[in-house]
Each structure stands twice: as structure tokens, then as C-alpha cells.
KEKE-3310 file (N, C-alpha, C; in steps of 0.2 Angstrom, whole numbers, plus 5000, padded with zeros to 4 digits):
npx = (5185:5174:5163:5155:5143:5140:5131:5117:5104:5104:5099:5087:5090:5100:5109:5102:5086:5083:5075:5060:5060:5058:5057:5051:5042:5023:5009:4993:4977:4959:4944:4947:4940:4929:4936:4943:4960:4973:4986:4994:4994:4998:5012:5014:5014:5022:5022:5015:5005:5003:4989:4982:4975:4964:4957:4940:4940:4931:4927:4926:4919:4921:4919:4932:4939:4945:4942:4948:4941:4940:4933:4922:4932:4943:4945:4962:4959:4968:4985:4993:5004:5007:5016:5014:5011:5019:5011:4999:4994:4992:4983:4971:4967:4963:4954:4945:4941:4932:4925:4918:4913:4906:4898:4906:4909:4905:4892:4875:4862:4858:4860:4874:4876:4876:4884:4872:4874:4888:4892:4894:4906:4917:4933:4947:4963:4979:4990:5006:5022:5039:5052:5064:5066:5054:5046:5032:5030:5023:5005:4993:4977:4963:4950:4933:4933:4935:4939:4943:4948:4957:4972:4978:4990:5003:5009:5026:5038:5052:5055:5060:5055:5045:5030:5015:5000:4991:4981:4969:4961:4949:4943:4934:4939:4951:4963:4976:4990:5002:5019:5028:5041:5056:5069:5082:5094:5094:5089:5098:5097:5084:5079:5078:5090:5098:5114:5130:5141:5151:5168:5184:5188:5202:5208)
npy = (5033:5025:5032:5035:5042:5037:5026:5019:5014:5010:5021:5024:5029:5037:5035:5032:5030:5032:5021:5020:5016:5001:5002:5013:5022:5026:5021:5027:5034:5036:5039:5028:5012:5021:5033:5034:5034:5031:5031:5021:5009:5013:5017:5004:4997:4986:4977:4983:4979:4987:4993:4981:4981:4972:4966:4960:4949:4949:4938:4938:4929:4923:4916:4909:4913:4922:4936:4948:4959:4973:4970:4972:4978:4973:4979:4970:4964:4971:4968:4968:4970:4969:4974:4967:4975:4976:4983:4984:4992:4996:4983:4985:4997:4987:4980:4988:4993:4979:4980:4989:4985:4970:4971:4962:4959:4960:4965:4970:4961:4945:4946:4946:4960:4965:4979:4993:4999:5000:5012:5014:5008:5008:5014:5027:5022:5030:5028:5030:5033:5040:5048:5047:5057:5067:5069:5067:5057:5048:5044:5036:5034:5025:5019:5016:5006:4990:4976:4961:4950:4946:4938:4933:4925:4911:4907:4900:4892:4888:4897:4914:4926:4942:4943:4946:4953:4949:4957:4955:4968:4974:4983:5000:5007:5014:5027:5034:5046:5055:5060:5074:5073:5084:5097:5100:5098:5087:5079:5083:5087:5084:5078:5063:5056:5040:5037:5046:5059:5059:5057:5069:5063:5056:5059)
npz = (4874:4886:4899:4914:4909:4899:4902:4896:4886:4869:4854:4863:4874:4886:4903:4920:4926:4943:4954:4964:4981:4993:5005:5009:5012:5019:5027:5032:5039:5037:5046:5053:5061:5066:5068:5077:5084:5073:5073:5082:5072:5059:5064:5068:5057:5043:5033:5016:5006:4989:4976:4968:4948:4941:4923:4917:4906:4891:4877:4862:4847:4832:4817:4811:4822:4838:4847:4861:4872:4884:4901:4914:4929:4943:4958:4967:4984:4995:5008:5023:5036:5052:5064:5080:5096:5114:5121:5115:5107:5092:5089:5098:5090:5075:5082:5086:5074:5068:5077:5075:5063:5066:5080:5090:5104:5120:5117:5117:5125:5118:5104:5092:5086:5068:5058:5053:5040:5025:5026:5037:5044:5034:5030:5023:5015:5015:5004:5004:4993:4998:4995:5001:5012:5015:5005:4998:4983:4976:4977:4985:4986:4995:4995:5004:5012:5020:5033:5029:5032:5048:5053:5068:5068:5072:5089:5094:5103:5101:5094:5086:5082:5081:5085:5073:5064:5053:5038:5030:5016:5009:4995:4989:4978:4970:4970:4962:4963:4954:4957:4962:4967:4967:4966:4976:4991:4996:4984:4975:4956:4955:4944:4945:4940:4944:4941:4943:4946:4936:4930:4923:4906:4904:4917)
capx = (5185:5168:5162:5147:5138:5138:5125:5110:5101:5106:5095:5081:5095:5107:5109:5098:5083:5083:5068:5058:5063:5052:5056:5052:5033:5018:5003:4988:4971:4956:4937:4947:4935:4923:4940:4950:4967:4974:4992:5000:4994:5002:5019:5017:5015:5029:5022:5009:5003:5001:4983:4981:4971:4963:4952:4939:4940:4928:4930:4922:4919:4917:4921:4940:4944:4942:4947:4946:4940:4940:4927:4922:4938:4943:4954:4960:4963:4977:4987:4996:5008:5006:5018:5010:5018:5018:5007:4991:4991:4991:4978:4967:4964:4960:4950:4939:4937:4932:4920:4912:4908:4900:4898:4908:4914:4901:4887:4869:4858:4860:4863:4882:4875:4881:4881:4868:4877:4893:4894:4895:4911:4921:4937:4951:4967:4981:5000:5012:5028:5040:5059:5070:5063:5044:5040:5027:5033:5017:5001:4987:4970:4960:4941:4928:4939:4936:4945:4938:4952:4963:4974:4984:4997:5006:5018:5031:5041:5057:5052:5062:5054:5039:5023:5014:4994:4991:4976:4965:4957:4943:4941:4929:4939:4957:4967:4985:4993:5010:5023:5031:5048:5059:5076:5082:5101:5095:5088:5101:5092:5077:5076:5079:5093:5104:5119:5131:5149:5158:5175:5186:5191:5211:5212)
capy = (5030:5025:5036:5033:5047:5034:5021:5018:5010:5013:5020:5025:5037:5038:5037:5025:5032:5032:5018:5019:5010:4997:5003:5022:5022:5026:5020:5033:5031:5042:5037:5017:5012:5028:5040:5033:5038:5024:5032:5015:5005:5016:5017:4995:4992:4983:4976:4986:4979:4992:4990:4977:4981:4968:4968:4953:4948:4946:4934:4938:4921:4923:4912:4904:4916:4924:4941:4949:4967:4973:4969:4974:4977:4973:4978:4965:4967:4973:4964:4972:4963:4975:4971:4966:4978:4973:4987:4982:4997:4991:4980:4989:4998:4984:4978:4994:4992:4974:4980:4994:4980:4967:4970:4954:4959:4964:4965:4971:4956:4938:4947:4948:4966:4969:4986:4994:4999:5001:5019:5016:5004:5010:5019:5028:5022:5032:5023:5037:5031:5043:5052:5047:5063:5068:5073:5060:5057:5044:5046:5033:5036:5017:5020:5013:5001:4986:4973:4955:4946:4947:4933:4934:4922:4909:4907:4896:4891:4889:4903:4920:4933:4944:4943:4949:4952:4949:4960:4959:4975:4973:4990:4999:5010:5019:5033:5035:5051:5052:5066:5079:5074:5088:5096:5100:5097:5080:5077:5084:5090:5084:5074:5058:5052:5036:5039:5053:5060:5057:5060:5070:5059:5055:5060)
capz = (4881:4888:4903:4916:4905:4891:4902:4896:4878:4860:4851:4869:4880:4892:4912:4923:4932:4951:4956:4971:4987:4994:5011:5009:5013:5026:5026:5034:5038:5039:5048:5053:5068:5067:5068:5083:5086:5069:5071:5082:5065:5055:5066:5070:5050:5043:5025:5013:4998:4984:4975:4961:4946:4934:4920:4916:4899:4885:4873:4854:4846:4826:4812:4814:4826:4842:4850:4870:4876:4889:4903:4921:4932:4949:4963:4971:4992:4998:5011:5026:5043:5057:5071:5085:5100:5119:5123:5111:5105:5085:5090:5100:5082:5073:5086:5085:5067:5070:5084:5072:5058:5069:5088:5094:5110:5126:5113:5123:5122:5116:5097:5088:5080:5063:5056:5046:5031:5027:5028:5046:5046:5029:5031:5017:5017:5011:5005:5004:4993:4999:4992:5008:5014:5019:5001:4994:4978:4973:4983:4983:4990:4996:4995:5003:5015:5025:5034:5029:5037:5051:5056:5073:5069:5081:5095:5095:5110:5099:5087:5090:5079:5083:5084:5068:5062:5045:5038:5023:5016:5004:4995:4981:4971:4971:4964:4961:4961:4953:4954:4968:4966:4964:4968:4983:4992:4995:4979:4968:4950:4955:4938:4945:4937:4948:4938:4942:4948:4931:4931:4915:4901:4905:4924)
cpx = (5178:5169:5155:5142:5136:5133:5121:5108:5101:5099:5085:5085:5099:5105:5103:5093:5081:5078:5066:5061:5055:5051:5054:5044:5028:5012:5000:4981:4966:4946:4939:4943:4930:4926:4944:4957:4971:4983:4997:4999:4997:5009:5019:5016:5022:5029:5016:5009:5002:4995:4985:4976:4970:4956:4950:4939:4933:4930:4924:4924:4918:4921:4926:4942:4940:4946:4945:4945:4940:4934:4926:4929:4936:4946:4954:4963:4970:4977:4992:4997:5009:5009:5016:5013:5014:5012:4998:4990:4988:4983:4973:4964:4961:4954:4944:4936:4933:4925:4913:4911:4905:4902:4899:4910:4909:4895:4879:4865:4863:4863:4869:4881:4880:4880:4879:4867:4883:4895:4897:4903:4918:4926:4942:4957:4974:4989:5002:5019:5032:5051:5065:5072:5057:5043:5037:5028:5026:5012:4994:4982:4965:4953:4938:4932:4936:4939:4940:4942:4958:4965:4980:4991:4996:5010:5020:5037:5049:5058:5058:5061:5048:5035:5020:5004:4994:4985:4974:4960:4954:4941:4936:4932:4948:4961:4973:4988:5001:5013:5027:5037:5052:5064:5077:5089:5101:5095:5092:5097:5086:5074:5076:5083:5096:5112:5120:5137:5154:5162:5177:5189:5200:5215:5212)
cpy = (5031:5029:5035:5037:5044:5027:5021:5010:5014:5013:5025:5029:5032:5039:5031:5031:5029:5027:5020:5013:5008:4999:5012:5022:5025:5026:5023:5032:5037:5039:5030:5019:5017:5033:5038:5032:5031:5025:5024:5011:5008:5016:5009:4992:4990:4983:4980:4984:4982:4990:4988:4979:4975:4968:4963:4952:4945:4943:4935:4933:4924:4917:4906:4907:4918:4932:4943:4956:4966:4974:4973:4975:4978:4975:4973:4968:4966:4969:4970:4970:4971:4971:4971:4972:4976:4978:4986:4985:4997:4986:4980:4992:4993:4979:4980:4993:4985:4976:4986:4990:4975:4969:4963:4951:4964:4968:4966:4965:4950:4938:4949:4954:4967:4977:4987:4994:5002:5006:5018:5011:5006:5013:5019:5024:5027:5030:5029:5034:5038:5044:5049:5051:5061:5070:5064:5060:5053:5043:5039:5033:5028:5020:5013:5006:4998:4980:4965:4948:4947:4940:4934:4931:4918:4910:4901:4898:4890:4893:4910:4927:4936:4943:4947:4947:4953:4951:4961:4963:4974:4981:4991:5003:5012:5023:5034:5044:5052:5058:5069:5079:5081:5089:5099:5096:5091:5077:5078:5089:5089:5081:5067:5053:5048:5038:5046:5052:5056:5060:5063:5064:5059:5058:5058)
cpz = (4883:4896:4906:4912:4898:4894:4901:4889:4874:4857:4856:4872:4884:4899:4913:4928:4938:4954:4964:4976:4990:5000:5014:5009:5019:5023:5033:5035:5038:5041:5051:5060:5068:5067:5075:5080:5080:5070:5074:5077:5062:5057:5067:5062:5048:5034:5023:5005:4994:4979:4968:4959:4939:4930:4918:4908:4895:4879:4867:4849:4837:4822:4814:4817:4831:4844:4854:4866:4881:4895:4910:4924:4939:4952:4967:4977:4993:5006:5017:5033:5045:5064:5077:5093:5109:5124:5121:5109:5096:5085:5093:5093:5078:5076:5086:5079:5067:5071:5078:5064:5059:5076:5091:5100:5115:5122:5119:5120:5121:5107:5097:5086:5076:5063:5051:5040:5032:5027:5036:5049:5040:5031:5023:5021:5012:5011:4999:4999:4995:4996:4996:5011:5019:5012:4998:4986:4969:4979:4980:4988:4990:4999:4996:5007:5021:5027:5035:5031:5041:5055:5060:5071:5073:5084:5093:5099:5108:5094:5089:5084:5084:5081:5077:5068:5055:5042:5031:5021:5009:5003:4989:4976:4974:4965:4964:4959:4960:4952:4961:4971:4965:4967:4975:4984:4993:4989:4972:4961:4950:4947:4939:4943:4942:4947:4939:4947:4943:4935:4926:4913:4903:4910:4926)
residu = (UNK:UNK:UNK:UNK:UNK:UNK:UNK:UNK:UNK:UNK:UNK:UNK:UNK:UNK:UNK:UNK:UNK:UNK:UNK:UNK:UNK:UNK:UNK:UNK:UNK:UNK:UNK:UNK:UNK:UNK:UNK:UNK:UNK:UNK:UNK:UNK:UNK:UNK:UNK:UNK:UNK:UNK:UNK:UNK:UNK:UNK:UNK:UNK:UNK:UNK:UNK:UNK:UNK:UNK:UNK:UNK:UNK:UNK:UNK:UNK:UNK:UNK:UNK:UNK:UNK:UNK:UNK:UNK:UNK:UNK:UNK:UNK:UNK:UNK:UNK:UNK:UNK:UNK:UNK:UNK:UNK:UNK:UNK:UNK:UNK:UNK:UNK:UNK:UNK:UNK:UNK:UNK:UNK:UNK:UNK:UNK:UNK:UNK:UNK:UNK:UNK:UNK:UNK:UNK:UNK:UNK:UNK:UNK:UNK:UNK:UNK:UNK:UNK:UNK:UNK:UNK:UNK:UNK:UNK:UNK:UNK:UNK:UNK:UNK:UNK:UNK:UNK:UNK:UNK:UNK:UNK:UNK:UNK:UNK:UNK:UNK:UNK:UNK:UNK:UNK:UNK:UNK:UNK:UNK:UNK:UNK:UNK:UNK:UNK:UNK:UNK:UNK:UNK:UNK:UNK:UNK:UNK:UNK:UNK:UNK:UNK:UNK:UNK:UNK:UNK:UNK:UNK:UNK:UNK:UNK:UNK:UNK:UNK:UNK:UNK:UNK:UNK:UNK:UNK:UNK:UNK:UNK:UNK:UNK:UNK:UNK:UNK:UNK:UNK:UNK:UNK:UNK:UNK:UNK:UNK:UNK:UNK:UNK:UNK:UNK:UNK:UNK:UNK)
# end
């Protein structure tokens, strides 16, 4: 008689590992705007893109045939819906950032001033997957971070969701840290298996 300790692939193992949840995350900033206070983005985010990497292809031509390598790689920008809150607080933020890449807003003079260089506008970003806890389980580190479009949305007068800003972030590098899972009264074994609570064979 089959029992849940017989799920898995013949041949590969037993039991089903536990995946991460889409809704188990926090995204965290560090320098956004110059160092203003980024927590209400962090508390009014909603969606976070996790970073795409791709790699350009080389194509090597000989005879009757062809083969690729591997070429330059790119990341591409991350994507991020920041609930708009009736406060501004969310967008006061991204306003700063905004203000500290072009002065768009009460600018001295008749110039729009850009900024020097980007040191002076860049920020990290850091997207947390998280256990269903507070332990961070996968950690990503977003280098070199700026924000090349922000689009408010509209209203609509028969509409009844909320407000949302939609934010893309043009980055230069990042890093993935994977691990810090472990056991604990929530976590069980802390090996991550989904499958569990057999029962005996014929009771």
C-alpha cells in the first residue's frame, strides 16, 4: 500500500520540496533620494519584479555550420506597483528620487538642473524572499539603481480599485544570496520538505 512517503520521481527521490511564496517578500532601499526616510515605499509596494539576467549571443559561422557563445550579459529592469496612499507618503519618495536626478520642481533659475554624475542620484535596492517568518531565506542586493520610468496611472469615475504608480528601475549589477532557511517550531526540520504527517500502514 502506497503512502504519502512514496511521493516523489522514480529513479530522482522522494517527498516534494516546499517552494517559495510569491507573497513572502520585502523590498528595502539604501541612499534612494540622498537617504530619505524610503520605508513608506517599502510599506505601499505591492508588486516587485525579481532581476532578469540575459546573455547576448555570439554566433560562430564556419563551413556548414554554425555554433553560439556566450556574449556580454545584461540585466534587464526591474518593474515595481507602489500603492499610491492618501497621505503622499509613497510618492513624496519617489518624487525625491526624481528631484535628486533632474531638478524638476522649484528649480533656481530658468535651468531643469540635471545631476553631475550618477553617484549623486544611484541607490541599492535590496528584495528580501522571506520563510513566513522574518528569516530571509533568499537575499538580492540591486546595484547602482535608478528609476527611468514612473507612470502615475489613471482615474476612472466607474473604476473602484486603487490608485497604483508603476516604477522602472534601471540597474548596473546584482547579487543573489541563497540560503538561511532552517529549523525552528515553525519550520519544522528545516530541510524543506512540503510533504508530511504520514499516517501507519493499516490504521
Amino acid at each position: 500500500m502506497s503512502t504519502i512517503n512514496d511521493i516523489g520521481i522514480p529513479g530522482v527521490g522522494t517527498g516534494i520540496l516546499h517552494p517559495k511564496h510569491k507573497n513572502r517578500w520585502r523590498v528595502t532601499f539604501a541612499n534612494l533620494a540622498g537617504g530619505v526616510d524610503s520605508q513608506p515605499l517599502s510599506m505601499q509596494a505591492r508588486r516587485v519584479k525579481r532581476p532578469k539576467l540575459t546573455f547576448e549571443e555570439i554566433e560562430l559561422h564556419r563551413y556548414n555550420s554554425r555554433a553560439w557563445v556566450a556574449g556580454k550579459h545584461t540585466w534587464e529592469k526591474m518593474t515595481m506597483t507602489v500603492e499610491d496612499d492618501v497621505t503622499g507618503s509613497a510618492s513624496q519618495v519617489i518624487q525625491a528620487q526624481a528631484q535628486k536626478q533632474q531638478w524638476l520642481i522649484g528649480a533656481e533659475g530658468q535651468w531643469l538642473a540635471a545631476a553631475g554624475e550618477g553617484s549623486a542620484y544611484k541607490f541599492v535596492t535590496y528584495l528580501d524572499m522571506l520563510d513566513g517568518n522574518d528569516q530571509a531565506i533568499e537575499k538580492w542586493t540591486v546595484e547602482g539603481c535608478w528609476i527611468d520610468d514612473i507612470d502615475y496611472g489613471e482615474v476612472d469615475y466607474a473604476a473602484n480599485e486603487v490608485v497604483v504608480i508603476e516604477l522602472s528601475i534601471r540597474f548596473d549589477h546584482a547579487r543573489q544570496l541563497l540560503g538561511g532557511y532552517g529549523s525552528s517550531p515553525l519550520n519544522g526540520t528545516g530541510l524543506g520538505v512540503a510533504t508530511g504527517g504520514a499516517g501507519r500502514v493499516g490504521a
